[in-house]
C-alpha positions as CSV (number, residue, x, y, z in Angstrom):
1,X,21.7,-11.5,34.2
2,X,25.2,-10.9,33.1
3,X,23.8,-11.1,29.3
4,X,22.6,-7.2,29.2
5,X,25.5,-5.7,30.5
6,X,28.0,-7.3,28.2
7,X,25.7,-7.0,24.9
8,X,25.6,-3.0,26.8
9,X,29.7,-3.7,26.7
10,X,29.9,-4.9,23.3
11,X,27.8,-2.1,21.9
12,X,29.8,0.7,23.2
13,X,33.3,-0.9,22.0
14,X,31.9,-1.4,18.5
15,X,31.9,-5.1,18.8
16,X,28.4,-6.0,17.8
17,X,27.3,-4.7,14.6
18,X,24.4,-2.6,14.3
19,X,21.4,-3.8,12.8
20,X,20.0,-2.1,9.6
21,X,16.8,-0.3,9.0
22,X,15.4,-1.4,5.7
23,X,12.4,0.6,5.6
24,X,11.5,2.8,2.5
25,X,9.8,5.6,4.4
26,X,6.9,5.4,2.4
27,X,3.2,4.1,3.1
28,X,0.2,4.3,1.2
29,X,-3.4,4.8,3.4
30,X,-6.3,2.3,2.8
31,X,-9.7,1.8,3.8
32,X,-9.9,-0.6,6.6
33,X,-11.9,-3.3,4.2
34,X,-8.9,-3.7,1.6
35,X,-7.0,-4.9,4.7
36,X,-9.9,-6.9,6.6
37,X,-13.1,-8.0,4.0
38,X,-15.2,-8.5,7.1
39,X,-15.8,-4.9,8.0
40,X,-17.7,-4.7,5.0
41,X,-21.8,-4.6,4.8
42,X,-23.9,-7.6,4.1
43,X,-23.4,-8.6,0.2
44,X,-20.3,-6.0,-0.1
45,X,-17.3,-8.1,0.0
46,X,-15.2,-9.2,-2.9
47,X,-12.5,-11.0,-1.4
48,X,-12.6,-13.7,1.5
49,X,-10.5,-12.1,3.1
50,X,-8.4,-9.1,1.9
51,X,-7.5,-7.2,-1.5
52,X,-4.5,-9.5,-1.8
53,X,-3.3,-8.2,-5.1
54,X,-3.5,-4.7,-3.5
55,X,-1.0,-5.9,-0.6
56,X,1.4,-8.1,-3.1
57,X,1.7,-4.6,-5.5
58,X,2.5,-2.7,-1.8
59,X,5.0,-5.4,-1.0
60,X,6.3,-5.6,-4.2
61,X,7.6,-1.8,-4.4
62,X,8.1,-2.0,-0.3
63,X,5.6,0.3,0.5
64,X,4.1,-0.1,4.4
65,X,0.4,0.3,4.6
66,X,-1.8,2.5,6.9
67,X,-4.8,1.1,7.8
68,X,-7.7,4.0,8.4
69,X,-10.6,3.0,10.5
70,X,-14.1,2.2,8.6
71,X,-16.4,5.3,8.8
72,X,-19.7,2.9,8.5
73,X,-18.8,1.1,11.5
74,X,-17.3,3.8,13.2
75,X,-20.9,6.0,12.8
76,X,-23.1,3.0,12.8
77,X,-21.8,-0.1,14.2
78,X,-20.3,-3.2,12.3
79,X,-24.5,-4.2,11.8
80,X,-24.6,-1.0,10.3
81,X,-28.0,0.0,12.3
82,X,-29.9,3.1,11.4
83,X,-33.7,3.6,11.2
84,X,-35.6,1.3,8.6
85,X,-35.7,2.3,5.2
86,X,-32.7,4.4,5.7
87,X,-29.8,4.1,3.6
88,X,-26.3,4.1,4.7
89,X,-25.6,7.7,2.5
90,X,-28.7,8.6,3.9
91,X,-27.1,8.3,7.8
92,X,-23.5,8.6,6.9
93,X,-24.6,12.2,5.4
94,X,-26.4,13.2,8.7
95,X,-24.3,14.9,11.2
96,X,-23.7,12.1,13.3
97,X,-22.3,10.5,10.4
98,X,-20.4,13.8,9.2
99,X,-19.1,14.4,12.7
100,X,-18.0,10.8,13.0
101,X,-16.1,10.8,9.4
102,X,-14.5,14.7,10.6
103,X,-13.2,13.1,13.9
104,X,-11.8,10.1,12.0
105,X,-10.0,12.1,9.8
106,X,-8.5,14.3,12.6
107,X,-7.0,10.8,13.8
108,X,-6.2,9.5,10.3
109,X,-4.2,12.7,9.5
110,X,-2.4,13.3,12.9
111,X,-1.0,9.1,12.4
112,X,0.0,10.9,8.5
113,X,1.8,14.0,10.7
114,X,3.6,11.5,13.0
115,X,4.9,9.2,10.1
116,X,5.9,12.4,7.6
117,X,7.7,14.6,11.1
118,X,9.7,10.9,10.6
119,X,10.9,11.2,7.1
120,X,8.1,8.7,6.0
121,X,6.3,10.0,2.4
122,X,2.5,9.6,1.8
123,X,2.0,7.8,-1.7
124,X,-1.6,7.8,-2.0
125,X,-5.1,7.6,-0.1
126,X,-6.9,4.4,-1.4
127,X,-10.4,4.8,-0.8
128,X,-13.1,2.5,-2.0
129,X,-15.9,1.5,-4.5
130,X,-17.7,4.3,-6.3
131,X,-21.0,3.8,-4.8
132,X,-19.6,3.6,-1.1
133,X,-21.2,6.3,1.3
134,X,-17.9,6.7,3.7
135,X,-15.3,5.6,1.3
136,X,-16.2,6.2,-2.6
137,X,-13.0,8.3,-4.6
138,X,-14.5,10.7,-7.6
139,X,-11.9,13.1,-8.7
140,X,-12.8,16.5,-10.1
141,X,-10.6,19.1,-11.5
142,X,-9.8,20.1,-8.0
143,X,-10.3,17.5,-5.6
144,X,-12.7,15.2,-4.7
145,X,-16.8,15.8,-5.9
146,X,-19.5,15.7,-3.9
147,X,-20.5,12.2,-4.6
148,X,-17.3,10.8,-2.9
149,X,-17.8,9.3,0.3
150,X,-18.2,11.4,3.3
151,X,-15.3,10.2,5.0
152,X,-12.6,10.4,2.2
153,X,-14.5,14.3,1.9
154,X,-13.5,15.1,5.7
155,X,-10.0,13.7,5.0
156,X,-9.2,15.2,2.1
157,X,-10.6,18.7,3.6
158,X,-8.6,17.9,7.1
159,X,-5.1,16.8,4.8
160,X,-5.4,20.2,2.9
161,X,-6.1,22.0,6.1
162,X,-2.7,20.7,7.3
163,X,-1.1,21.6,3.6
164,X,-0.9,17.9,2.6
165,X,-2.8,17.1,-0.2
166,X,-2.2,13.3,-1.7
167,X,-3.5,11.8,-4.3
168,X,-7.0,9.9,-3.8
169,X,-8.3,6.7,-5.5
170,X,-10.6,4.8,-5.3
171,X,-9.6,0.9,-5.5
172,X,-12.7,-0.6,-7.6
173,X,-12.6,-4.1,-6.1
174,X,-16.1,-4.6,-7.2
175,X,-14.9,-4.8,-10.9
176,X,-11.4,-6.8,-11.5
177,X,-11.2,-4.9,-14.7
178,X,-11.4,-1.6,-12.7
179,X,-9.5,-2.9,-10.1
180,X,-6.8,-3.8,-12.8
181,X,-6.7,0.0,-13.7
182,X,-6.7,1.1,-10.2
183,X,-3.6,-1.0,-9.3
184,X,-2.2,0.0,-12.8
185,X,-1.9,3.5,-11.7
186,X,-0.6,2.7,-8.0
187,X,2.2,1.0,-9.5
188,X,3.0,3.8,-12.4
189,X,3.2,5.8,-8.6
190,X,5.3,3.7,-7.5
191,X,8.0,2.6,-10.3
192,X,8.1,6.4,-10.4
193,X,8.7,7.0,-6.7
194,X,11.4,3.4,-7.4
195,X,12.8,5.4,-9.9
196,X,14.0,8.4,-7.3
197,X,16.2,6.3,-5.2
């Protein structure tokens, strides 16, 4: 009982030191299957588990990680049900889908808001494999092309209504070679940002 009040005590007199806060105030947004392998479909997972050499490179530089929700689950369940013979750009392009991925991005970029109104900088959006309907990352000369996934389409749209407007790649697990490229230009971000301090 009487532990409260003194630490309280102790506090105000200058007695107890402070403890530090080591973050970098900056955080990188992924696709919730570089972070958790089983949100992925049937036959579409690379890792066991996670993208580890994704985390390690985030770690590495001290970089936190945002984890956006998964668009295919989100619109169509974790079994990914839609009508038979229908393929999963086929429903994540309908409304539904669209609506879903537009709504997700609303939430994705209000968490962005809250982190940046607390000094925290957005390095990058990681998106996904070229050929993913919610998550694919193709860069044209001004933003993403058409066949990028719907989802990283709303949130791209949503970020530059809200004048932020990241860089977006895609983080070609599907390939290591690719993958190697894709994590080489994360950390050419980042020694860059490192080189700021």
């Amino acid at each position: 009982m009487l532990q409260k009040p003194l630490r309280v005590i102790k506090n105000l007199l200058g007695v107890s030191p402070q403890p530090t806060d080591e973050r970098s105030h900056r955080f990188v947004a992924v696709i919730e299957c570089a972070l958790n392998q089983n949100a992925r479909d049937t036959g579409a997972a690379c890792f066991p588990d996670m993208n580890f050499p994704l985390l390690e490179l985030c770690h590495r530089y001290g970089v936190g990680i945002l984890q956006m929700p998964c668009p295919e689950v989100a619109a169509l369940g974790p079994g990914r049900k839609r009508p038979p013979g229908q393929s999963l750009r086929v429903a994540m392009d309908s409304e539904a889908g669209r609506s879903t991925c537009r709504a997700l991005a609303r939430e994705v970029s209000d968490t962005i808001d809250a982190y940046a109104a607390r000094g925290c900088e957005l390095v990058a959006v990681l998106g996904g494999n070229p050929l993913s309907p919610g998550c694919a990352v193709h860069q044209g000369e001004d933003g993403l092309r058409a066949e990028s996934g719907v989802f990283m389409q709303a949130l791209q749209t949503e970020l530059r209504r809200r004048q932020c407007d990241p860089a977006f790649r895609g983080m070609r697990d599907y390939d290591p070679e690719q993958l190697r490229e894709d994590l080489a230009w994360l950390q050419e971000r980042l020694e860059a940002l490192a080189s700021r301090k």
